[in-house]
C-alpha positions in Angstrom: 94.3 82.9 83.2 94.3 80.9 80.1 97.3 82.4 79.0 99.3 81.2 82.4 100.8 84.7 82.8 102.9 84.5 86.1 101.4 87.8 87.0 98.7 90.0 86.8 98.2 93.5 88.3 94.4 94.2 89.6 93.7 98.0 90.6 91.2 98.4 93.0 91.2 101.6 94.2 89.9 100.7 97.6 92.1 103.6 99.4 89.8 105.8 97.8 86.8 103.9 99.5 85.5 103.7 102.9 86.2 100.1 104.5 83.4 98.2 104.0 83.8 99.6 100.1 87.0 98.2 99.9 86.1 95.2 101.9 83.2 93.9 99.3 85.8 94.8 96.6 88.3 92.7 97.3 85.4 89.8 98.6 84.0 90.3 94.8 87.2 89.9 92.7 88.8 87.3 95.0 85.5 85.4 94.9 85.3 85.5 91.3 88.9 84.4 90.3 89.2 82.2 92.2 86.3 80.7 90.3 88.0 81.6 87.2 90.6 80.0 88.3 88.6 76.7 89.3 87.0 76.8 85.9 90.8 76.9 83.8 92.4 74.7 86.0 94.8 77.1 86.7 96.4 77.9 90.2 96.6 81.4 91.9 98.1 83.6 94.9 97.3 86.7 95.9 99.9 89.0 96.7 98.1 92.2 98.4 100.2 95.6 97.6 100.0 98.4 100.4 100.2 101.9 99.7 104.0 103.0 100.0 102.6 106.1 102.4 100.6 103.5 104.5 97.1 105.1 103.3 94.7 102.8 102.5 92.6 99.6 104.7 95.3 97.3 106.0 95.4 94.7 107.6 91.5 94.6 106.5 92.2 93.9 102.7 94.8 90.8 103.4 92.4 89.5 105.7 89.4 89.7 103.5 91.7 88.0 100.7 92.9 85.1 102.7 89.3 84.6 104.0 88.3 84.0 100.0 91.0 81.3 99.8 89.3 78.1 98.8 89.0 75.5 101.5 91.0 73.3 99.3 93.9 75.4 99.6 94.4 76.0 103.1 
């Protein structure tokens, strides 16, 4: 974050998981940059990617991301 890059690529692999696997994955690393993100002074989106063959946990994982979005940011 410290190097403002306008983009950076996280791999979960939460298709691979059952739901509430990939829902406490993507609870853990929103919750934590956002505090990373807090902490630099730096602001952040998330842009959640779905599988181009439609496997995987949507809508769960956009909804556990937009949950994680700070109060301030709403």
């Amino acid at each position: 974050m410290r190097q403002r890059r306008r983009a950076v690529y996280v791999l979960t692999n939460s298709r691979s998981v059952d739901p509430e696997e990939a829902e406490r994955r993507n609870r853990e690393i929103a919750e934590n940059v956002y505090r990373a993100a807090e902490d630099v002074g730096c602001a952040i989106e998330f842009v959640s990617r779905g599988d181009s063959t439609l496997r995987g946990h949507s809508p769960l994982e956009p909804h556990v991301l937009a949950q994680q979005v700070p109060r301030a940011h709403r």
